[in-house]
TORPA-4810 file (N, C-alpha, C, O; in nm, 3 decimals):
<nodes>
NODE_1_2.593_0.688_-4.496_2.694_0.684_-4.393_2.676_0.798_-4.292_2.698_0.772_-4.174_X
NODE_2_2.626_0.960_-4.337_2.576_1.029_-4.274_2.503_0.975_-4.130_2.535_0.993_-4.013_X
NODE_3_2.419_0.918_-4.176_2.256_0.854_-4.097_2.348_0.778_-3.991_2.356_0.801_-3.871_X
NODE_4_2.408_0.696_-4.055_2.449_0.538_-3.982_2.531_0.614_-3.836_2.503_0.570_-3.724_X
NODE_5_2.629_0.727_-3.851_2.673_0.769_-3.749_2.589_0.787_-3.613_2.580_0.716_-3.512_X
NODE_6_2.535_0.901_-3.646_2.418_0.980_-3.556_2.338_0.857_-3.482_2.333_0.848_-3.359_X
NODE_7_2.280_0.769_-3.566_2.240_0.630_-3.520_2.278_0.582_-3.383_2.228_0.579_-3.270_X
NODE_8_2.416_0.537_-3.457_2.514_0.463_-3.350_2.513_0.581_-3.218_2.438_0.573_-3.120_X
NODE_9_2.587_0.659_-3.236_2.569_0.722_-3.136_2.466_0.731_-3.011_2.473_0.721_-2.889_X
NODE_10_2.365_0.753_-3.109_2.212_0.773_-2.971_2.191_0.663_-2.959_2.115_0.656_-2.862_X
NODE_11_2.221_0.508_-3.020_2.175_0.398_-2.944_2.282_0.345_-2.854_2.248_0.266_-2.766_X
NODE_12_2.391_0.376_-2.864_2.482_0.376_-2.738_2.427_0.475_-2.645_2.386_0.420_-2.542_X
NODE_13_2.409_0.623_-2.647_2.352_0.680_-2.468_2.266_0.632_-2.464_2.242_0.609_-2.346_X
NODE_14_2.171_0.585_-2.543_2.065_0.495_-2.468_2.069_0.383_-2.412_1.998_0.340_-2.321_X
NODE_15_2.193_0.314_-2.495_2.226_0.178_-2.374_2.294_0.219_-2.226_2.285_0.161_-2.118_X
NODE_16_2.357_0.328_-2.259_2.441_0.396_-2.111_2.393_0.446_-2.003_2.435_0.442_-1.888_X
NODE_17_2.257_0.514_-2.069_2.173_0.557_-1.967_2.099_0.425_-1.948_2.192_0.377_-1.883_X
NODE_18_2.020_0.337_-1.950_1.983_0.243_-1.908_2.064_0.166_-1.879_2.006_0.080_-1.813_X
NODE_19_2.173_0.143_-1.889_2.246_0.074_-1.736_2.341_0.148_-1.603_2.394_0.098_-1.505_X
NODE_20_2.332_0.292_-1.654_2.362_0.356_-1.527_2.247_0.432_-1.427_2.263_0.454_-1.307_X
NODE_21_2.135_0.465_-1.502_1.984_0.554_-1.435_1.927_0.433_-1.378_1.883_0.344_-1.451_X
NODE_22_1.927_0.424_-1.234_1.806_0.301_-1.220_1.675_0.322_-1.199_1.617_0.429_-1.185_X
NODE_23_1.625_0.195_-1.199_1.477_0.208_-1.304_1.392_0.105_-1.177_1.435_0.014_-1.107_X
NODE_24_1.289_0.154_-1.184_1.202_0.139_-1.084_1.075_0.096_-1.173_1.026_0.175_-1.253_X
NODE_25_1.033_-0.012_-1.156_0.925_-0.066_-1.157_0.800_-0.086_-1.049_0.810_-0.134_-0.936_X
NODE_26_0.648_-0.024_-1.131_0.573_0.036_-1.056_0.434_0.008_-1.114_0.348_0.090_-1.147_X
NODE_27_0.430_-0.135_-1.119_0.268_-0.149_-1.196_0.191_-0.087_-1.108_0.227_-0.040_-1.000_X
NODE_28_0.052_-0.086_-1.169_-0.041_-0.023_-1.099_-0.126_-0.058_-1.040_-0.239_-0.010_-1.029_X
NODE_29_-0.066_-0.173_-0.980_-0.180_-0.211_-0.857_-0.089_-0.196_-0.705_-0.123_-0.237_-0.594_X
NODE_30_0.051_-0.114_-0.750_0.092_-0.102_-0.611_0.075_0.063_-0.563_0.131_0.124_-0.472_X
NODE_31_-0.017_0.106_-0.658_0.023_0.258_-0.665_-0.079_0.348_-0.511_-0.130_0.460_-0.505_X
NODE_32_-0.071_0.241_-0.417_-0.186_0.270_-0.293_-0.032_0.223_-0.204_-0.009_0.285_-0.100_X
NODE_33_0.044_0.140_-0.237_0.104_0.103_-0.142_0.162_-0.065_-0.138_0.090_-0.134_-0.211_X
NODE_34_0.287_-0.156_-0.063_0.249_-0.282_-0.065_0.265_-0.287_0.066_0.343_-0.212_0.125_X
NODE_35_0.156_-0.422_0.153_0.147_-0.421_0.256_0.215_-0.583_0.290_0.190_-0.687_0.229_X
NODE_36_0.306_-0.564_0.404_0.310_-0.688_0.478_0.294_-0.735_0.583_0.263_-0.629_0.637_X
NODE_37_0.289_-0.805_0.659_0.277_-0.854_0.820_0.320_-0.971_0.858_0.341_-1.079_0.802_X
NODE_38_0.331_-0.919_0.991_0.451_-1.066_1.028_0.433_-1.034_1.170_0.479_-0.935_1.226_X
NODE_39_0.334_-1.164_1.245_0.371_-1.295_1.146_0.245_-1.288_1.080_0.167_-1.194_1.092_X
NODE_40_0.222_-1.408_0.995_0.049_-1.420_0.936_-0.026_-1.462_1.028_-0.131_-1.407_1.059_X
NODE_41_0.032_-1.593_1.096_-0.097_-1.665_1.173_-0.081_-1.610_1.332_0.025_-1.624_1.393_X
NODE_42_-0.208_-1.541_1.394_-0.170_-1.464_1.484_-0.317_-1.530_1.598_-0.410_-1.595_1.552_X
NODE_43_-0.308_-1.501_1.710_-0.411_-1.528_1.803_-0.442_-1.370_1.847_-0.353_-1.288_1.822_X
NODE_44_-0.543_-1.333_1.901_-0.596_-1.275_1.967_-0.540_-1.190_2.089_-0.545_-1.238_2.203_X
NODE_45_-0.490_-1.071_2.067_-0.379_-1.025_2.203_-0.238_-1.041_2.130_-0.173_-0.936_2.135_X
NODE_46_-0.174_-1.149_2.063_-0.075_-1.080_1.972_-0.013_-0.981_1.900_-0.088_-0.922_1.822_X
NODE_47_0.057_-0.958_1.901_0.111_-0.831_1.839_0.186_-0.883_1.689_0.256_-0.982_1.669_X
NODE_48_0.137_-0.769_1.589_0.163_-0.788_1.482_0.242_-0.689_1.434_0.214_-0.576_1.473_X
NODE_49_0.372_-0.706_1.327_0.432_-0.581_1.272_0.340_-0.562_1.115_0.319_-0.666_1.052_X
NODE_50_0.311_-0.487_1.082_0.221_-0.455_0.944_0.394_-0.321_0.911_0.429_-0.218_0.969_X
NODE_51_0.451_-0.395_0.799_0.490_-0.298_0.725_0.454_-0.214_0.582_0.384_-0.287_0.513_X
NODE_52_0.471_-0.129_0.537_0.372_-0.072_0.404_0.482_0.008_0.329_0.540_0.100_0.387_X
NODE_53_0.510_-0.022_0.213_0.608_0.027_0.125_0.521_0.109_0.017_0.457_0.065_-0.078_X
NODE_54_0.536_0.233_0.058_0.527_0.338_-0.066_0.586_0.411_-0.144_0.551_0.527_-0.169_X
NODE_55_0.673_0.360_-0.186_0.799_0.441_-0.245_0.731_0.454_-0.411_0.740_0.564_-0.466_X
NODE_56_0.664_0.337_-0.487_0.561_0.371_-0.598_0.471_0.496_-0.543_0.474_0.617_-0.562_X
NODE_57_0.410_0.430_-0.486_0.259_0.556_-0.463_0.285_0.705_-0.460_0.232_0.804_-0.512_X
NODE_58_0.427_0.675_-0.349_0.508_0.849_-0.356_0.537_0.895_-0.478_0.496_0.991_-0.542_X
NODE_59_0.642_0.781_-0.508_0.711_0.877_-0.632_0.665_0.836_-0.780_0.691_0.902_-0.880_X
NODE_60_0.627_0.772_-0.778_0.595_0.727_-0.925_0.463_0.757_-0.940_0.455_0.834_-1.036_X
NODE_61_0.341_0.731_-0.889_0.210_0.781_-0.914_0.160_0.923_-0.832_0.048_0.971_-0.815_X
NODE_62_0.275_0.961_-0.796_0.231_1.094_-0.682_0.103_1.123_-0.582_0.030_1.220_-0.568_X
NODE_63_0.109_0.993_-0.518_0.001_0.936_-0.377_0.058_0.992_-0.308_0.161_0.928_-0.285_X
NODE_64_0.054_1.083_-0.253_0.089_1.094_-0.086_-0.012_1.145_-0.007_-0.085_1.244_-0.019_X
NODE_65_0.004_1.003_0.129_-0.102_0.984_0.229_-0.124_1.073_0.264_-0.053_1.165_0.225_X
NODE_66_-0.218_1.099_0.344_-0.271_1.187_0.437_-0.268_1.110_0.588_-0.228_1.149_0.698_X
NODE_67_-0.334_0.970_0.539_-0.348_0.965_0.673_-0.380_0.813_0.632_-0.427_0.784_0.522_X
NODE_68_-0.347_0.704_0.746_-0.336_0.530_0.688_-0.421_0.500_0.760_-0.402_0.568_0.861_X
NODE_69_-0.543_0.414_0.779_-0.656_0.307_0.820_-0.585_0.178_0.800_-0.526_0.142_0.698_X
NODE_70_-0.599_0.108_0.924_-0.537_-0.039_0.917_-0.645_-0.091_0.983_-0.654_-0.080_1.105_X
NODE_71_-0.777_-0.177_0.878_-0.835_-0.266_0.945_-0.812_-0.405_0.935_-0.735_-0.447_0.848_X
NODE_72_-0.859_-0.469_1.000_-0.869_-0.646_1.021_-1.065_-0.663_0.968_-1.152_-0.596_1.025_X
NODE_73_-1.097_-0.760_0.855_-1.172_-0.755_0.742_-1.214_-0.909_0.707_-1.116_-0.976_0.673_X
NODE_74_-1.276_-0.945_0.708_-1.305_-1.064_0.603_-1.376_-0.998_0.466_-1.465_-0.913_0.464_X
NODE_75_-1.313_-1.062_0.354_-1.351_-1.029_0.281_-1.508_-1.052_0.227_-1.553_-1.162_0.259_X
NODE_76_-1.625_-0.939_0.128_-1.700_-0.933_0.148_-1.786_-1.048_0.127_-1.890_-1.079_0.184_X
NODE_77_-1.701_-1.124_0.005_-1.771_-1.269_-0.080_-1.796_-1.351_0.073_-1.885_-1.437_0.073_X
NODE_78_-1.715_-1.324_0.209_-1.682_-1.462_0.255_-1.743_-1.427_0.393_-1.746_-1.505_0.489_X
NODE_79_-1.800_-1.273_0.391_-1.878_-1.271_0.540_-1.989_-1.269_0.540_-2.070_-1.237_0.453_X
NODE_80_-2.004_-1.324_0.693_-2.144_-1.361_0.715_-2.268_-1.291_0.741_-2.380_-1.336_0.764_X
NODE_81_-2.204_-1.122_0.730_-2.270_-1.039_0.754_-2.227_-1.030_0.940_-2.230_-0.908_0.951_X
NODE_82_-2.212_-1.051_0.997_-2.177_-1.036_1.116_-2.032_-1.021_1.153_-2.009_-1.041_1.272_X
NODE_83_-1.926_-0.990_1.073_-1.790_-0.976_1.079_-1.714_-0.836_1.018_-1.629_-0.838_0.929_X
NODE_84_-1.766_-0.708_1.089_-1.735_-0.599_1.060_-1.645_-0.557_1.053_-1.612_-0.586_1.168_X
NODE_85_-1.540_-0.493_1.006_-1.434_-0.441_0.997_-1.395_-0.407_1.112_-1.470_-0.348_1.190_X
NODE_86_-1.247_-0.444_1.149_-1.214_-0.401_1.326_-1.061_-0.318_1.284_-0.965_-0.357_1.217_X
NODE_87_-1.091_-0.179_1.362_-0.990_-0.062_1.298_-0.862_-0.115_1.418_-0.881_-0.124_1.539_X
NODE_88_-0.768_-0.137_1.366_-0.609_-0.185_1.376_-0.563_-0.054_1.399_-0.588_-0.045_1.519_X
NODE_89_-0.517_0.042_1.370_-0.486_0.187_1.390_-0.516_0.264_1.247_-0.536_0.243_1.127_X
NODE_90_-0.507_0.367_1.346_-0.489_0.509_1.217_-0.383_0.558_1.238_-0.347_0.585_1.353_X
NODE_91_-0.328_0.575_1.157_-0.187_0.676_1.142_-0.208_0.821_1.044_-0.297_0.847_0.962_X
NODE_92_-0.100_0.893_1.084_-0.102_1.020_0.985_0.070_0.988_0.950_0.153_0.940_1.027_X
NODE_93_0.082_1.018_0.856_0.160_0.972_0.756_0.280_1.135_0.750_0.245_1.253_0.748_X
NODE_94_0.392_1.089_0.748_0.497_1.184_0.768_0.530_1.261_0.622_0.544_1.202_0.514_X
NODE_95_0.534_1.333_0.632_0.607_1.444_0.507_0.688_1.363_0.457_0.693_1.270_0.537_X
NODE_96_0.772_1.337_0.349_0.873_1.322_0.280_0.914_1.163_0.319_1.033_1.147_0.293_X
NODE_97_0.862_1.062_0.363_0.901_0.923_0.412_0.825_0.873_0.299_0.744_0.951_0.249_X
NODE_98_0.835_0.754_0.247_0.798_0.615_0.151_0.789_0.505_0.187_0.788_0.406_0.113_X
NODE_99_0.780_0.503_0.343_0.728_0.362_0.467_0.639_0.387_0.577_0.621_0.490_0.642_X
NODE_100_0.580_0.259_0.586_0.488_0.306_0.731_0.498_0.132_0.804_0.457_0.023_0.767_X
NODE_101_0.579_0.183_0.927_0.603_0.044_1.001_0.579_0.043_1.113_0.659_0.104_1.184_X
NODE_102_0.442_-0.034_1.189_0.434_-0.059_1.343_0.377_-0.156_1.396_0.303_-0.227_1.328_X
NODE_103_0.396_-0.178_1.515_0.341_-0.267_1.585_0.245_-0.257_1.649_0.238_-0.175_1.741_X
NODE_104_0.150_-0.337_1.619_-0.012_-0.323_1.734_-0.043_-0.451_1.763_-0.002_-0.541_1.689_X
NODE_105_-0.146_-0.485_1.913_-0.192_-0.592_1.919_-0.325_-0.635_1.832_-0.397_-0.542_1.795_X
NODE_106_-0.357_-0.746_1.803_-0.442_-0.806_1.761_-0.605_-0.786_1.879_-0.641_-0.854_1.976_X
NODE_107_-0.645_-0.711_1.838_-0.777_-0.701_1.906_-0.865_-0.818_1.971_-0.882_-0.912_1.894_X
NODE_108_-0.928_-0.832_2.105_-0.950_-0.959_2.130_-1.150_-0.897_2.084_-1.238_-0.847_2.154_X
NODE_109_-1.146_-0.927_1.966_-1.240_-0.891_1.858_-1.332_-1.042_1.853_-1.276_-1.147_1.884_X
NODE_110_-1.435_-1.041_1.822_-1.520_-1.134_1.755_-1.538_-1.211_1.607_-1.614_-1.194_1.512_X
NODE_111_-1.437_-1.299_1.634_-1.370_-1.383_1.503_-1.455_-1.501_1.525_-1.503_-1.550_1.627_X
NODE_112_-1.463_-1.551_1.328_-1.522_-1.649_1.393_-1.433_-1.790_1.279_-1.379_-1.770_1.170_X
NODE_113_-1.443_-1.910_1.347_-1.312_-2.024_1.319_-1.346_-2.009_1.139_-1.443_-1.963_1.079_X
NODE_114_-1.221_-2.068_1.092_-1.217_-2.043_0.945_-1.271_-1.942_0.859_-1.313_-1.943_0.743_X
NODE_115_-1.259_-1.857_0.945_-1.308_-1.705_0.837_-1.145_-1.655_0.790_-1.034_-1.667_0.841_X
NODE_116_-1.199_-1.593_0.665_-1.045_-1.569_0.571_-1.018_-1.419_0.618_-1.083_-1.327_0.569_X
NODE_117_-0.941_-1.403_0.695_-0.921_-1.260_0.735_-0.832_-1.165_0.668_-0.737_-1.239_0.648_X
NODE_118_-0.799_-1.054_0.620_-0.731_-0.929_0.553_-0.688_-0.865_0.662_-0.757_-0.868_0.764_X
NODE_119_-0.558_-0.792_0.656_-0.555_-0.675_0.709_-0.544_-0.578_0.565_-0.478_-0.594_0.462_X
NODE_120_-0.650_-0.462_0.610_-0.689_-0.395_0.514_-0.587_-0.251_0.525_-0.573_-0.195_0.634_X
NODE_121_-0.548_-0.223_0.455_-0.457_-0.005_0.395_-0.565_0.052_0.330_-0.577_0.012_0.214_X
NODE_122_-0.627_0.112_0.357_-0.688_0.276_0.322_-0.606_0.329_0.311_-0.528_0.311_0.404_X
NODE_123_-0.567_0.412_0.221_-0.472_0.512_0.183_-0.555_0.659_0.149_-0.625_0.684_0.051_X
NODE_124_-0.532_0.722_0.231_-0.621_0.889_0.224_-0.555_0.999_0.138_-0.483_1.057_0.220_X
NODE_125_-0.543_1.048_0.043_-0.478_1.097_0.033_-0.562_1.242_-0.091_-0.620_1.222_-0.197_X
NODE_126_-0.540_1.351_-0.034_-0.592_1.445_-0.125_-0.545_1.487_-0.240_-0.428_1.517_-0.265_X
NODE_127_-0.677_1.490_-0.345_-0.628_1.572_-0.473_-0.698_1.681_-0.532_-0.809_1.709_-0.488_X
NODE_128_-0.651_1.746_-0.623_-0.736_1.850_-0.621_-0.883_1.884_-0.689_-0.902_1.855_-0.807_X
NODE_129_-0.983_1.946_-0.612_-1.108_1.975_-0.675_-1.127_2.043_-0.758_-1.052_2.134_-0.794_X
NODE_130_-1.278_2.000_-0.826_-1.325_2.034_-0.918_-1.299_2.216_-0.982_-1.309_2.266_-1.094_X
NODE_131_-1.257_2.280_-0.827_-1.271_2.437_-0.841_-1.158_2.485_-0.908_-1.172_2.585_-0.978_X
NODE_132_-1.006_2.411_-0.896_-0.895_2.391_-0.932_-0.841_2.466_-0.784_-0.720_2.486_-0.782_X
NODE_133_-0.911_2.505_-0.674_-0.880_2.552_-0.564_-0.865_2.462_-0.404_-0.773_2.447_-0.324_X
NODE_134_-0.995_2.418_-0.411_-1.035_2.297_-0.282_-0.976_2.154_-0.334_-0.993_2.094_-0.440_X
NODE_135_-0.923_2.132_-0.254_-0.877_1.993_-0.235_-0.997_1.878_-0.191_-1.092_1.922_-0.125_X
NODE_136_-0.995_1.778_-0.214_-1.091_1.647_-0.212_-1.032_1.495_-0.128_-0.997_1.406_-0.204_X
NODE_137_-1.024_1.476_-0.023_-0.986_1.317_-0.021_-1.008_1.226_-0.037_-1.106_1.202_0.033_X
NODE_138_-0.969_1.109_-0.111_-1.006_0.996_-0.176_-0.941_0.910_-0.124_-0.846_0.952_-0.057_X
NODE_139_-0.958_0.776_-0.132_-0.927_0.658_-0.038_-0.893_0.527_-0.157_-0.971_0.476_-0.237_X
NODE_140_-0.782_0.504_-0.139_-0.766_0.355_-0.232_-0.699_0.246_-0.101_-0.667_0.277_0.013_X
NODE_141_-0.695_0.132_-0.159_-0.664_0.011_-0.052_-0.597_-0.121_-0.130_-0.619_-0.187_-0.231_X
NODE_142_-0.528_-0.118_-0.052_-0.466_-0.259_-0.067_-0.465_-0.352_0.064_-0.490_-0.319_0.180_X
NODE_143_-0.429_-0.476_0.016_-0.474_-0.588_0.126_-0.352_-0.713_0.125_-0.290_-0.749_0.025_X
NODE_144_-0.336_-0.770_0.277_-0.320_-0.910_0.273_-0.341_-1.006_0.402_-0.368_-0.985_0.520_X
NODE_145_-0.320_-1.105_0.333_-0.352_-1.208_0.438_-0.337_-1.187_0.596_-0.257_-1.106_0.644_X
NODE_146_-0.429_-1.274_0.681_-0.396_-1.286_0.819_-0.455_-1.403_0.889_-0.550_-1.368_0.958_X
NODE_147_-0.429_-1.535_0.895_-0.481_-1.579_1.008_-0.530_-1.556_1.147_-0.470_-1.491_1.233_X
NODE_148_-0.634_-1.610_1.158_-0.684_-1.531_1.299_-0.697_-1.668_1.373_-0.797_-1.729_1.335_X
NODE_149_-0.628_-1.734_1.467_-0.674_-1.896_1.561_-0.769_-1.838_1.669_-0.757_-1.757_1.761_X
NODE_150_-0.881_-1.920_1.612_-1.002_-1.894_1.711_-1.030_-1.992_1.848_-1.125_-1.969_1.922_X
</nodes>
């Protein structure tokens, strides 16, 4: 009867704290970032909003950018070798924020009809070197869709 008390007890704050602490879910394939855009199917000279949610990468895997690469990409299985990556902007990434939201036009770039296009996130972000002194930047990415009407 000792035992059985103490029990009860800690499995009640544990039910209390898990329904009052909220809880953030953060697999690890968002830990670069999640990217969206709108709209998908876009022409040439359009303007696109690309929004990017890092509130994982910030706080849960402790990513913070340095600095964002937004290219337009076919992926590698699906190019022809003649469809190079076309840089969308670079941004530098604000102190203490967990979003990155803007608008750019669609480059009047060299697309070609039914190619599967990405807009690509580079995520820059430094960690520390080997010296335990110099810092290192490393690059992870996430991706999504974009129609391109040729």
């Amino acid at each position: 009867m000792k035992f059985a008390t103490p029990v009860a007890l800690l499995s009640l704050a544990g039910l209390v704290a898990s329904t009052t602490l909220p809880r953030q879910s953060c697999p690890q394939a968002v830990r670069f970032g999640v990217i969206s855009v709108s709209p998908t199917t876009v022409n040439p000279g359009d303007e696109v909003t690309v929004t990017v949610d890092l509130n994982c990468a910030v706080n849960h895997f402790g990513i913070v950018p340095r600095y964002l690469d937004y290219t337009i990409e076919v992926p590698e299985a699906s190019n022809n070798g003649h469809e190079p990556p076309i840089l969308l902007a670079r941004r530098d990434f604000t102190a203490g924020a967990t979003s990155d939201v803007f608008t750019a036009k669609v480059p009047f770039g060299f697309y070609f009809t039914g190619a599967p296009y990405n807009i690509v996130l580079r995520n820059t972000y430094p960690v520390q070197g080997t010296d335990g002194s110099s810092e290192v930047l490393i690059t992870g990415g996430v991706s999504t869709g974009l129609k391109i009407n040729v």
